[in-house]
PDB file with SEQRES, HELIX, SHEET and CRYST1 records, atoms N, CA, C and O in Angstrom:
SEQRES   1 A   78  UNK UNK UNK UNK UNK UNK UNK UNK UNK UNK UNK UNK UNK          
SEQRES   2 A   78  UNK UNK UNK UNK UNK UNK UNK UNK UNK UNK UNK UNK UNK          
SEQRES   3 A   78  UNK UNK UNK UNK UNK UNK UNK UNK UNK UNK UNK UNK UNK          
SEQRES   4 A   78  UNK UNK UNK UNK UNK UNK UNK UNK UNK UNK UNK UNK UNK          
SEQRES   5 A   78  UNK UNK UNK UNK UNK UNK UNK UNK UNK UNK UNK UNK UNK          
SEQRES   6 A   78  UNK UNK UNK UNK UNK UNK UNK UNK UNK UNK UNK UNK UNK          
HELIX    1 AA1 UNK A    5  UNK A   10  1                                   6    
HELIX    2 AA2 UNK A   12  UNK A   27  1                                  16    
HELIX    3 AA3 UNK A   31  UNK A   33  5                                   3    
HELIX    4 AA4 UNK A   34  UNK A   43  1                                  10    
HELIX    5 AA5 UNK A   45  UNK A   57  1                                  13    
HELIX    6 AA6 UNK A   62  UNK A   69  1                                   8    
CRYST1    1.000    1.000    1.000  90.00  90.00  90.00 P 1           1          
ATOM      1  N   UNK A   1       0.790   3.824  -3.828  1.00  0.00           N  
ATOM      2  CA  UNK A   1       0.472   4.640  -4.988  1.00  0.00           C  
ATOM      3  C   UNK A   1       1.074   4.065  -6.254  1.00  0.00           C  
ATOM      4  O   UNK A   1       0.866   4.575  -7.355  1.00  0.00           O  
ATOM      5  N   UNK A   2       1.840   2.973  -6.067  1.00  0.00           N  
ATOM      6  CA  UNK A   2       2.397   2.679  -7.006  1.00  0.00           C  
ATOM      7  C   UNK A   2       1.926   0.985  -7.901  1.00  0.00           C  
ATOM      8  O   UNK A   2       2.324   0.357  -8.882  1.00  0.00           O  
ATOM      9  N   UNK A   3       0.900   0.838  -6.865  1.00  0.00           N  
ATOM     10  CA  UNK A   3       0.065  -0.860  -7.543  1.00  0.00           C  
ATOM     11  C   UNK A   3      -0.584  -0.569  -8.424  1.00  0.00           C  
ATOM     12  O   UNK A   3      -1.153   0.521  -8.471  1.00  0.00           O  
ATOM     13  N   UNK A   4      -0.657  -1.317  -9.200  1.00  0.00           N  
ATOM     14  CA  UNK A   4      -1.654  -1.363 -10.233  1.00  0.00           C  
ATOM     15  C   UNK A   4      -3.374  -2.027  -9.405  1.00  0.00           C  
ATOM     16  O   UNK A   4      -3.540  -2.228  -8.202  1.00  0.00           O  
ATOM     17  N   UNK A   5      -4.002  -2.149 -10.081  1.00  0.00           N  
ATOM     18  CA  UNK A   5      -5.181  -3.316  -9.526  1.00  0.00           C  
ATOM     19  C   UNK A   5      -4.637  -4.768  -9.007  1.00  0.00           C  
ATOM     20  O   UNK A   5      -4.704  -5.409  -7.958  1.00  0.00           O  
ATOM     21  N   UNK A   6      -4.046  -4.949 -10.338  1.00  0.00           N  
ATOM     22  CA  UNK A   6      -3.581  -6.865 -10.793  1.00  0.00           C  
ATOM     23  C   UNK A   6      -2.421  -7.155  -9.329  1.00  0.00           C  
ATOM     24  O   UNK A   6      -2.289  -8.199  -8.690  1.00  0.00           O  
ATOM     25  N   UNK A   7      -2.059  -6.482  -9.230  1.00  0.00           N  
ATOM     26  CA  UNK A   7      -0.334  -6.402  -7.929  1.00  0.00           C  
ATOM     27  C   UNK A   7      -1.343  -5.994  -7.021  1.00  0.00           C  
ATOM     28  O   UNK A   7      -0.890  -6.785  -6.194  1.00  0.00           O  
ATOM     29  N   UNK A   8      -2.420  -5.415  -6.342  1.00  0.00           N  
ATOM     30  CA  UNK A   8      -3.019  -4.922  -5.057  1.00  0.00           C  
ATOM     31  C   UNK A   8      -3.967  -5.654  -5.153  1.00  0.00           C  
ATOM     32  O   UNK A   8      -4.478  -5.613  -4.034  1.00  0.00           O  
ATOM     33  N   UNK A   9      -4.976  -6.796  -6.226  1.00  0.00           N  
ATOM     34  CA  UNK A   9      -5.461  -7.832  -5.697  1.00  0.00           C  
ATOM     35  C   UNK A   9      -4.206  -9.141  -4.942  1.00  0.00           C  
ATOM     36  O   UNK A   9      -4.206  -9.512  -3.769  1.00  0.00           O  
ATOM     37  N   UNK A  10      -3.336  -9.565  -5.949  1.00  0.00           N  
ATOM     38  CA  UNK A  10      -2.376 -10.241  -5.564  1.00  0.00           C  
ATOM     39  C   UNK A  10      -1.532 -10.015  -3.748  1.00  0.00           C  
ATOM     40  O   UNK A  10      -0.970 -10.719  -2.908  1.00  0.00           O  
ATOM     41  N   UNK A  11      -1.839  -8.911  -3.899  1.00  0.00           N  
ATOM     42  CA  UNK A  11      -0.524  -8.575  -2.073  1.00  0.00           C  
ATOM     43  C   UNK A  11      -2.492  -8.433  -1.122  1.00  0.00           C  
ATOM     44  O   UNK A  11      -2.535  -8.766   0.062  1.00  0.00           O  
ATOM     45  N   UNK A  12      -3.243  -8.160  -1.514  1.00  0.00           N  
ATOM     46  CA  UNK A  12      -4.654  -8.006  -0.376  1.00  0.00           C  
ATOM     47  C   UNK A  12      -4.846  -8.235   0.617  1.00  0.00           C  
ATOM     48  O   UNK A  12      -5.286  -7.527   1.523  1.00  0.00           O  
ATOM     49  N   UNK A  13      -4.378  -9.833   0.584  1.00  0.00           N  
ATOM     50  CA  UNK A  13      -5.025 -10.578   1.527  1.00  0.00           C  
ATOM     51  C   UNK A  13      -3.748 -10.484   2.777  1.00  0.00           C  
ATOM     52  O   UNK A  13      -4.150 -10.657   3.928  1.00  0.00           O  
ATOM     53  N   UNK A  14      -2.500 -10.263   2.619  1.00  0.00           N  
ATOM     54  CA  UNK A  14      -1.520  -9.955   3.479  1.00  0.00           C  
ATOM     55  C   UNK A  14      -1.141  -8.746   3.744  1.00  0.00           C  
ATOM     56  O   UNK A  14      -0.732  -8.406   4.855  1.00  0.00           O  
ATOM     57  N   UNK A  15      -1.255  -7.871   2.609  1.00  0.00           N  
ATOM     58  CA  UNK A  15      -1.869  -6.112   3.177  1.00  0.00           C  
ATOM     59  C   UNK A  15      -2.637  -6.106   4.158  1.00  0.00           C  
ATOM     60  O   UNK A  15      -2.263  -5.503   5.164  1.00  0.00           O  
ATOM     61  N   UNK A  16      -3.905  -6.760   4.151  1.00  0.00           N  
ATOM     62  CA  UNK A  16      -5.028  -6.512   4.954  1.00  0.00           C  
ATOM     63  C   UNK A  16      -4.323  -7.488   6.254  1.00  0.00           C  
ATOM     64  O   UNK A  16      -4.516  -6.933   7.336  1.00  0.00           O  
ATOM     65  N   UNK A  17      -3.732  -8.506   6.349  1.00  0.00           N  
ATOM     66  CA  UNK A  17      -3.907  -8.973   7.690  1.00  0.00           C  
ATOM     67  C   UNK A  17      -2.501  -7.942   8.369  1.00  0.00           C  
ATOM     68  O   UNK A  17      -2.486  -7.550   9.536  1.00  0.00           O  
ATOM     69  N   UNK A  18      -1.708  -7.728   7.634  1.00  0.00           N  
ATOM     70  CA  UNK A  18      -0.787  -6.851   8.359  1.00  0.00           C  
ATOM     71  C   UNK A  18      -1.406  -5.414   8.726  1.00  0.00           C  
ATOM     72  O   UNK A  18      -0.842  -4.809   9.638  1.00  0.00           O  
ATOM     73  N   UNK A  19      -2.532  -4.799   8.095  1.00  0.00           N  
ATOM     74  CA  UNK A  19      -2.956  -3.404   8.871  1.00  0.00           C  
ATOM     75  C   UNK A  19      -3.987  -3.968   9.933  1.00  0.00           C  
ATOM     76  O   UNK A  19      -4.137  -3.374  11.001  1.00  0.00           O  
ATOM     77  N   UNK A  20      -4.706  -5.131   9.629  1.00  0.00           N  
ATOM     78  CA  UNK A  20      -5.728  -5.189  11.122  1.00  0.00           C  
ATOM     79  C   UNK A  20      -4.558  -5.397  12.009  1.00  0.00           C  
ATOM     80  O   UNK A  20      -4.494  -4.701  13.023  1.00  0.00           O  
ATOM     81  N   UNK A  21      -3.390  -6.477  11.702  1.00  0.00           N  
ATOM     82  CA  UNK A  21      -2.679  -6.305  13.295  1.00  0.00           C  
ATOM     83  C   UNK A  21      -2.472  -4.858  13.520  1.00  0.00           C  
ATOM     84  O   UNK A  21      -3.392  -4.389  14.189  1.00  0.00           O  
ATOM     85  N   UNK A  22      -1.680  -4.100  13.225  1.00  0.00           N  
ATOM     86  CA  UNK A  22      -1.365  -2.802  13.346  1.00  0.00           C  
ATOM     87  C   UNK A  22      -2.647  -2.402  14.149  1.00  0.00           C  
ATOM     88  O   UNK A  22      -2.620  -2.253  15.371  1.00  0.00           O  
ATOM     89  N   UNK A  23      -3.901  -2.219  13.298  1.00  0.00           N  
ATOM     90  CA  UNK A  23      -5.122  -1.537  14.304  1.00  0.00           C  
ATOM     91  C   UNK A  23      -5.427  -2.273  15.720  1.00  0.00           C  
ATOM     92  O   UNK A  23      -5.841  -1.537  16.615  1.00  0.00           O  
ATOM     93  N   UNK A  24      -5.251  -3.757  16.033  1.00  0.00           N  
ATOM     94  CA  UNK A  24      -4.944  -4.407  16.767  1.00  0.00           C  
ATOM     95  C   UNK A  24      -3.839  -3.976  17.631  1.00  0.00           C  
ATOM     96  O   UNK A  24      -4.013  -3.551  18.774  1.00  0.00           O  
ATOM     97  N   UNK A  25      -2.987  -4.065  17.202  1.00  0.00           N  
ATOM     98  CA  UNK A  25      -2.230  -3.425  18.260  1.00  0.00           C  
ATOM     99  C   UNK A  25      -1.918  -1.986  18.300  1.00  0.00           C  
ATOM    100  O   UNK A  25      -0.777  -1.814  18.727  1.00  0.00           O  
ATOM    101  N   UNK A  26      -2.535  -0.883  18.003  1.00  0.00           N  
ATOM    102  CA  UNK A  26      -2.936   0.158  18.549  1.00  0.00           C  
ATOM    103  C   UNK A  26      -3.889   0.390  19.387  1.00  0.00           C  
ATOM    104  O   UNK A  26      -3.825   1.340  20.167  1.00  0.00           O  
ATOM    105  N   UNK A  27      -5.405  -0.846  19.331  1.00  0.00           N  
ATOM    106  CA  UNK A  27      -6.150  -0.573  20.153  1.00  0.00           C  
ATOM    107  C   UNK A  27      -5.850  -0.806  21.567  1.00  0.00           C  
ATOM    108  O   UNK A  27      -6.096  -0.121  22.560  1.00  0.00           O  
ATOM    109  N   UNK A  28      -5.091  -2.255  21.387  1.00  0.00           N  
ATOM    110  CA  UNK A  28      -4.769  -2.962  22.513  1.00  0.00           C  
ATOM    111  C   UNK A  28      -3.532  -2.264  23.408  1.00  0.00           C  
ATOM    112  O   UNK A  28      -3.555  -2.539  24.608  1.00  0.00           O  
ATOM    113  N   UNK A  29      -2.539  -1.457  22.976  1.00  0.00           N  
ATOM    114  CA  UNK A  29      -1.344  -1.595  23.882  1.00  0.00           C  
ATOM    115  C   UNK A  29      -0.626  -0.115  22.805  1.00  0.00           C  
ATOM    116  O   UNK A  29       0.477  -0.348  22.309  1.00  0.00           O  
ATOM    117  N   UNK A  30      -1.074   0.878  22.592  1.00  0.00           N  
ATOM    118  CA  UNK A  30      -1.121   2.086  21.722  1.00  0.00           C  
ATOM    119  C   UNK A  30      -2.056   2.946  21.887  1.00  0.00           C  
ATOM    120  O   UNK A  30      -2.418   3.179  20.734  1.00  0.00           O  
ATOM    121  N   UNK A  31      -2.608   3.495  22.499  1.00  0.00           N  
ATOM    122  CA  UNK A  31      -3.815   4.174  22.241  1.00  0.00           C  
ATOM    123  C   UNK A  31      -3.202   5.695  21.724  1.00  0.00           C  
ATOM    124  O   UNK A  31      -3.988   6.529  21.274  1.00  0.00           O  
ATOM    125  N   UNK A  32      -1.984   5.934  21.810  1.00  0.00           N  
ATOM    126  CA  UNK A  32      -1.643   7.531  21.733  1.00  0.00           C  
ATOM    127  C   UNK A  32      -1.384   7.371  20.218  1.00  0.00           C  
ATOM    128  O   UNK A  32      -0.898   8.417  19.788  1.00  0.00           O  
ATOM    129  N   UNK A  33      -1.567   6.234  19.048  1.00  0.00           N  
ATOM    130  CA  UNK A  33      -1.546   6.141  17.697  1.00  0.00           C  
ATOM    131  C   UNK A  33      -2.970   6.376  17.064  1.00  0.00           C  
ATOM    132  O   UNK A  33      -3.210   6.604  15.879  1.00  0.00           O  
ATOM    133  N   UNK A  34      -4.019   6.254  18.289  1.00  0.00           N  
ATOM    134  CA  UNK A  34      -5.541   6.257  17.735  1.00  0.00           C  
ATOM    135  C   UNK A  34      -6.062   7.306  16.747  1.00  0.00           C  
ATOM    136  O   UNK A  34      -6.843   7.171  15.804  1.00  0.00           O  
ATOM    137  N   UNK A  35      -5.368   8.479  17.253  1.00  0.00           N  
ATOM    138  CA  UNK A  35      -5.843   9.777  16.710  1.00  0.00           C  
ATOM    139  C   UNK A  35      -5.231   9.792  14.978  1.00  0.00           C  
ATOM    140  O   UNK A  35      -5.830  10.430  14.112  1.00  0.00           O  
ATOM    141  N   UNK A  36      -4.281   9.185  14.756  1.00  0.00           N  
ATOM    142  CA  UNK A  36      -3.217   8.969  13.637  1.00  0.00           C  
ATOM    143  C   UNK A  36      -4.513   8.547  12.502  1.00  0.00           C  
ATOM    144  O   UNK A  36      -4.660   9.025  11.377  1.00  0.00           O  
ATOM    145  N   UNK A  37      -5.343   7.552  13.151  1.00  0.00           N  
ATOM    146  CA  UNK A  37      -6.644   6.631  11.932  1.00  0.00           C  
ATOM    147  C   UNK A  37      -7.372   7.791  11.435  1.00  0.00           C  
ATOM    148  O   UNK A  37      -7.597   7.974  10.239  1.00  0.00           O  
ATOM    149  N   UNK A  38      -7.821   8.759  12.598  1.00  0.00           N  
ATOM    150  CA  UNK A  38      -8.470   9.787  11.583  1.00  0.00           C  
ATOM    151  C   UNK A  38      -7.779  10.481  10.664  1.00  0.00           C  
ATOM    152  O   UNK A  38      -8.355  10.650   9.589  1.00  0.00           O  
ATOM    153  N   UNK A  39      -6.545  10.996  10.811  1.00  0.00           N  
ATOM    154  CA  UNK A  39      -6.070  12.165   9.828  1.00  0.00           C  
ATOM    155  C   UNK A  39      -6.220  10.980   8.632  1.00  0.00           C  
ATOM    156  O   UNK A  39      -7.128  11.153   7.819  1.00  0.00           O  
ATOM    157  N   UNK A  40      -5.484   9.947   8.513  1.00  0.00           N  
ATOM    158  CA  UNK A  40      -5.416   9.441   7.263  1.00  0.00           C  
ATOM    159  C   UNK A  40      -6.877   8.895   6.663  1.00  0.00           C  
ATOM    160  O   UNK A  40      -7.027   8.402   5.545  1.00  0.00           O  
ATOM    161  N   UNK A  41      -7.836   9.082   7.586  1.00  0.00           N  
ATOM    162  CA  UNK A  41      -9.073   8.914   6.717  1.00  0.00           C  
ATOM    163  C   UNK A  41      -9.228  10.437   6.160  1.00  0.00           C  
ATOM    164  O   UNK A  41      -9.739  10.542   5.045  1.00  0.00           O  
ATOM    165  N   UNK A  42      -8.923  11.353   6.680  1.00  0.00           N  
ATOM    166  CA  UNK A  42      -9.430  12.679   6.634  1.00  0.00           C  
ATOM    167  C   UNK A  42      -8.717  12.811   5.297  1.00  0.00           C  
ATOM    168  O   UNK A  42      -9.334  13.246   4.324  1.00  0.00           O  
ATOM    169  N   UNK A  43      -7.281  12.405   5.203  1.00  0.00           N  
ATOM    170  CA  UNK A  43      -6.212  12.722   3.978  1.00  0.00           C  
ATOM    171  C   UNK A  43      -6.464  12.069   3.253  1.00  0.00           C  
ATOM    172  O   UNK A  43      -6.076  12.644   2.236  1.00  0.00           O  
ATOM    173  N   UNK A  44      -7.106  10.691   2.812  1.00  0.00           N  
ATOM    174  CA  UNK A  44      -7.811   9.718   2.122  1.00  0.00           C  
ATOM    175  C   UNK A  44      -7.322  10.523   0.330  1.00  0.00           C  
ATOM    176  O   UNK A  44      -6.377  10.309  -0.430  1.00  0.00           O  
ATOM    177  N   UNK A  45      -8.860  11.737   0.247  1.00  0.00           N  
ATOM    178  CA  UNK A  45      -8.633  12.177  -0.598  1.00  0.00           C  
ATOM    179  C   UNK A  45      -7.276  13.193  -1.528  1.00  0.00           C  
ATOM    180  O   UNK A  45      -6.940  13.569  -2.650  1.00  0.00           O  
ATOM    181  N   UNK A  46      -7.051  13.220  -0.671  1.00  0.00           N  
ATOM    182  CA  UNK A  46      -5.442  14.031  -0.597  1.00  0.00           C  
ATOM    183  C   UNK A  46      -4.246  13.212  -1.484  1.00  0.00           C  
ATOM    184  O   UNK A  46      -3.432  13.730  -2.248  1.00  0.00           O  
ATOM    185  N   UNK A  47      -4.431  11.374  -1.051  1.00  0.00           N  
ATOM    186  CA  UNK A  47      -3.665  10.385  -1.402  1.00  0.00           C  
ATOM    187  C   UNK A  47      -4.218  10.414  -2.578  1.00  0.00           C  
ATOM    188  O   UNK A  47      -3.431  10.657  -3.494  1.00  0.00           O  
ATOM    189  N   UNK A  48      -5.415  10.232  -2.891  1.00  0.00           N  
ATOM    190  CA  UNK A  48      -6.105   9.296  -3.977  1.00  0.00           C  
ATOM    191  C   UNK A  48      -5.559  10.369  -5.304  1.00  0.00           C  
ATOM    192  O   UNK A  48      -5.184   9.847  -6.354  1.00  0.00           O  
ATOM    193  N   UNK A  49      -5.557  11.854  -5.147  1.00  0.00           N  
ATOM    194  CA  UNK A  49      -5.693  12.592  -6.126  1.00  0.00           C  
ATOM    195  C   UNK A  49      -3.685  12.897  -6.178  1.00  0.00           C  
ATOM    196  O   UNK A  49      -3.063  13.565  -7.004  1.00  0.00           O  
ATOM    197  N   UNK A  50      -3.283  12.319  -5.287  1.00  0.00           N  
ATOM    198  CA  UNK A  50      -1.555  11.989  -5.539  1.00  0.00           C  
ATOM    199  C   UNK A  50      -1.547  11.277  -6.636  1.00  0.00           C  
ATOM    200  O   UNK A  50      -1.171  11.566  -7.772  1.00  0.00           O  
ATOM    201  N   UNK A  51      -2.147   9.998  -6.052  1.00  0.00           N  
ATOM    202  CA  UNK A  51      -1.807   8.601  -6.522  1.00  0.00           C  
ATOM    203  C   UNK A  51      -2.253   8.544  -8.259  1.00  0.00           C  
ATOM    204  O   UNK A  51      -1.755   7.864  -9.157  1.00  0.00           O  
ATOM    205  N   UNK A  52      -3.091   9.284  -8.291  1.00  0.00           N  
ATOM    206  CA  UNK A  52      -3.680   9.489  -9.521  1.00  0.00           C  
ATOM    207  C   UNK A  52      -2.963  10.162 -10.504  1.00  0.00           C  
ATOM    208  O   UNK A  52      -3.216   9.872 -11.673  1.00  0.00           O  
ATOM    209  N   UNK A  53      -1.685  11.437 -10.142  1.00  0.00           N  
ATOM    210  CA  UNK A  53      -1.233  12.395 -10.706  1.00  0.00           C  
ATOM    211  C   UNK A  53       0.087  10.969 -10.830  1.00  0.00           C  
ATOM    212  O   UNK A  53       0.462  10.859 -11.997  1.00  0.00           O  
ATOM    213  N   UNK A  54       0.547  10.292 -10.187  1.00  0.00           N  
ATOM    214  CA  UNK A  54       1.745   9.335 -10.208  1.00  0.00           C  
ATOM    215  C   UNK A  54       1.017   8.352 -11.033  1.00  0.00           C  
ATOM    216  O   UNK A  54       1.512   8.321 -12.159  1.00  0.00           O  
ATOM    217  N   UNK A  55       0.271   7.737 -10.930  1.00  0.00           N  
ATOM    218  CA  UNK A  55       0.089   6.683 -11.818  1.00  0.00           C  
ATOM    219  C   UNK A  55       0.097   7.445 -13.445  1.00  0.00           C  
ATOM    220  O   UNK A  55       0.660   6.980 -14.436  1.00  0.00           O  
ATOM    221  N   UNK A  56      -0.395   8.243 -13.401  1.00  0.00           N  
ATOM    222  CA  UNK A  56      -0.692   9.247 -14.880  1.00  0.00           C  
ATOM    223  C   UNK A  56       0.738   9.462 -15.807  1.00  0.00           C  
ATOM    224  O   UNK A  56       0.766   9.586 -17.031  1.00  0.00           O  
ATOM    225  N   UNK A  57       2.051   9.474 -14.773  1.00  0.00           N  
ATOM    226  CA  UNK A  57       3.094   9.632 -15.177  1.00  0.00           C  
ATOM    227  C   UNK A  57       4.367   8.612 -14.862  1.00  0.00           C  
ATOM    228  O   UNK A  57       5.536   8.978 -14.977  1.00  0.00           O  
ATOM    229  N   UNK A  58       4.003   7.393 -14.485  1.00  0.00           N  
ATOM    230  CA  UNK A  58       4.955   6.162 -14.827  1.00  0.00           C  
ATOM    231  C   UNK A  58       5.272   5.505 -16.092  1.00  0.00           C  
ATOM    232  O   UNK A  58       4.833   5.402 -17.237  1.00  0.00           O  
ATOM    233  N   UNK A  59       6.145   5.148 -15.427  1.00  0.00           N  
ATOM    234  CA  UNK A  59       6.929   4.929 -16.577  1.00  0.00           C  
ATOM    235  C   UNK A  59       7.081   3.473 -16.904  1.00  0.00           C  
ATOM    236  O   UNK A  59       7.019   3.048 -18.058  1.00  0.00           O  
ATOM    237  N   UNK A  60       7.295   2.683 -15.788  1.00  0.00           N  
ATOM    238  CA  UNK A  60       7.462   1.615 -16.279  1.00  0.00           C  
ATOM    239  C   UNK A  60       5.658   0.690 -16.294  1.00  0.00           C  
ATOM    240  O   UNK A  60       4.528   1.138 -16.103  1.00  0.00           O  
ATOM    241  N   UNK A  61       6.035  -0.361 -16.532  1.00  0.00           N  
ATOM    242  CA  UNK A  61       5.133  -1.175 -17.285  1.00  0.00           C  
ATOM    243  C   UNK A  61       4.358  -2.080 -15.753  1.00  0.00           C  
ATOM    244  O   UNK A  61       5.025  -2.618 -14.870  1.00  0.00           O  
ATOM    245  N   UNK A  62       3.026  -2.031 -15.801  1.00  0.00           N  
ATOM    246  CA  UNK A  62       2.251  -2.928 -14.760  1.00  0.00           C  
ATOM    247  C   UNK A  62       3.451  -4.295 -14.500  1.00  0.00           C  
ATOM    248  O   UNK A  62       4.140  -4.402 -13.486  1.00  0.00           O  
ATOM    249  N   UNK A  63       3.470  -5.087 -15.481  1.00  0.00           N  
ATOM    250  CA  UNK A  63       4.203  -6.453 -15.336  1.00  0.00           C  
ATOM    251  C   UNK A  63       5.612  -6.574 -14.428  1.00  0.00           C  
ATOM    252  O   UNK A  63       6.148  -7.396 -13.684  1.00  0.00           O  
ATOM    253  N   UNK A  64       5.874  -5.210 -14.970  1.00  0.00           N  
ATOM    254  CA  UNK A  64       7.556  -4.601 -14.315  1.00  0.00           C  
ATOM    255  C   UNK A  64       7.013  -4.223 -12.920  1.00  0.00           C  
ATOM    256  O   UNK A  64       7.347  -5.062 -12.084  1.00  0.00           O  
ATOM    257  N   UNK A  65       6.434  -3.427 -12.526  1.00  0.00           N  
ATOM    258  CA  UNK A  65       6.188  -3.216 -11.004  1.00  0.00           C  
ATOM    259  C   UNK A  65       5.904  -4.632 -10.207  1.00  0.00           C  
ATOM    260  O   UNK A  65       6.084  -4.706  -8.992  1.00  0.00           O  
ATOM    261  N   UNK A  66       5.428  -5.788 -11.020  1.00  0.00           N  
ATOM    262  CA  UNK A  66       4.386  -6.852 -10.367  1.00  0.00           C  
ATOM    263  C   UNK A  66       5.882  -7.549  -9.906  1.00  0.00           C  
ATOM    264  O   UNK A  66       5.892  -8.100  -8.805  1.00  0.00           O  
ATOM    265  N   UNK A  67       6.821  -7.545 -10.503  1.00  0.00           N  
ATOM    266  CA  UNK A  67       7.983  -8.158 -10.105  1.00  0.00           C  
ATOM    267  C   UNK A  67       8.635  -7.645  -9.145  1.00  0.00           C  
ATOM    268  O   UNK A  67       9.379  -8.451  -8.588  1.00  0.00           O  
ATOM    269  N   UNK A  68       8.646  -6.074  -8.526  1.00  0.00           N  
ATOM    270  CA  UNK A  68       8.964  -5.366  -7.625  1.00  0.00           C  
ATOM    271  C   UNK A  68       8.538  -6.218  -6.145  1.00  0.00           C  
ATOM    272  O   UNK A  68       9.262  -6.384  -5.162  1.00  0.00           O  
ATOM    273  N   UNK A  69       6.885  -6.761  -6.386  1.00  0.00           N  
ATOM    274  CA  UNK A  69       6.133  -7.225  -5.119  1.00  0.00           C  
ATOM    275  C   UNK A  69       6.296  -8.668  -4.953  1.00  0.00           C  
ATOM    276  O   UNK A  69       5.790  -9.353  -4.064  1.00  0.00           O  
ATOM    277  N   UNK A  70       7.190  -9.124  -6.071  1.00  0.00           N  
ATOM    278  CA  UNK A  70       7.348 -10.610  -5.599  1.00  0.00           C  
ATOM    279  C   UNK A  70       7.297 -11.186  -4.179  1.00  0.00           C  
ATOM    280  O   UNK A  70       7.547 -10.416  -3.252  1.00  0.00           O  
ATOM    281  N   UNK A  71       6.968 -12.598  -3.891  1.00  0.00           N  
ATOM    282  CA  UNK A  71       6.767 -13.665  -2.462  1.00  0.00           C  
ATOM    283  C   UNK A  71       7.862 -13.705  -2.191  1.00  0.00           C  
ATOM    284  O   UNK A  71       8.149 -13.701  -0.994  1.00  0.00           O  
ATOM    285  N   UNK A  72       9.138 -13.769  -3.406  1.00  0.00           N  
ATOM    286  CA  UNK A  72      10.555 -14.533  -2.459  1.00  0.00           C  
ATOM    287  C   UNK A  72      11.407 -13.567  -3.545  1.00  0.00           C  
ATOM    288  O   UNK A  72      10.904 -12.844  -4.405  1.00  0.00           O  
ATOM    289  N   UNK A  73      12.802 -13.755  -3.272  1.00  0.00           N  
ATOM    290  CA  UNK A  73      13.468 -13.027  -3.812  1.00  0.00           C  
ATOM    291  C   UNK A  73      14.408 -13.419  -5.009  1.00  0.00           C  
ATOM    292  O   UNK A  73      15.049 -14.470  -5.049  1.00  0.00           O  
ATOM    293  N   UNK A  74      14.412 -12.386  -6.037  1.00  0.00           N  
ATOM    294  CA  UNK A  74      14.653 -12.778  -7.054  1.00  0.00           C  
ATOM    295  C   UNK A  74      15.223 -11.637  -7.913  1.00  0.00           C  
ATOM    296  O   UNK A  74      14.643 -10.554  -7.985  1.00  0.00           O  
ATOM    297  N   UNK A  75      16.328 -11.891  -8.540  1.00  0.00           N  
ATOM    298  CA  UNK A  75      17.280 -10.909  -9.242  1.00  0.00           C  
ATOM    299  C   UNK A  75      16.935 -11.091 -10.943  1.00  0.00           C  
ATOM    300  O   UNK A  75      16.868 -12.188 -11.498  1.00  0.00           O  
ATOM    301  N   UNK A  76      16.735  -9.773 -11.619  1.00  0.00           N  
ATOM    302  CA  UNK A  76      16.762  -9.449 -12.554  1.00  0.00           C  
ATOM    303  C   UNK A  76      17.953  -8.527 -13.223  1.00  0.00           C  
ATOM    304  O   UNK A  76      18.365  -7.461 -12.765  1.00  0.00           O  
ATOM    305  N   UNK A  77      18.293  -9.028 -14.119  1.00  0.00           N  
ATOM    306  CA  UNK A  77      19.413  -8.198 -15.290  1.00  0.00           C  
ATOM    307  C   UNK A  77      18.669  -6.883 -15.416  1.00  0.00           C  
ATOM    308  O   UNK A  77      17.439  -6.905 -15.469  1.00  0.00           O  
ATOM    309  N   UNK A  78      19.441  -5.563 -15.474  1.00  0.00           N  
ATOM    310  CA  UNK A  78      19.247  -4.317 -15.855  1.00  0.00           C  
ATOM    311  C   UNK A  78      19.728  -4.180 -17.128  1.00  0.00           C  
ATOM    312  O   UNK A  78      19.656  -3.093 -17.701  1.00  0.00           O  
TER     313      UNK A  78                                                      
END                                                                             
């Protein structure tokens, strides 16, 4: 709830391969997590109209979060 577009194209492609494993390994060796995929499709809208009320009221700046999701690690002055 807290990406912008610019930071959730950037993390995508490793978002996405880390939830197919997850669905991967729920299908394979989990099945008592199966039922878990529907509620959160069901709650879908539930998130979206969160995420919407939080983005509406941040505070800090797209550029500032994009540094939150950095590849490697890295310290900034407060």
């Amino acid at each position: 709830k807290n990406m912008d577009p610019a930071v959730r194209r950037r993390c995508f492609p490793y978002m996405w391969l880390r939830d197919a494993g997850i669905r991967m390994y729920a299908l394979l060796r989990e099945r008592s997590s199966l039922p878990a995929f529907e509620e959160v499709r069901r709650l879908r809208p539930r998130f979206e109209k969160k995420r919407a009320f939080v983005q509406g009221r941040r505070k800090a700046a797209p550029d500032e979060i994009a540094r939150w999701f950095a590849f490697r690690p890295v310290s900034y002055e407060v």
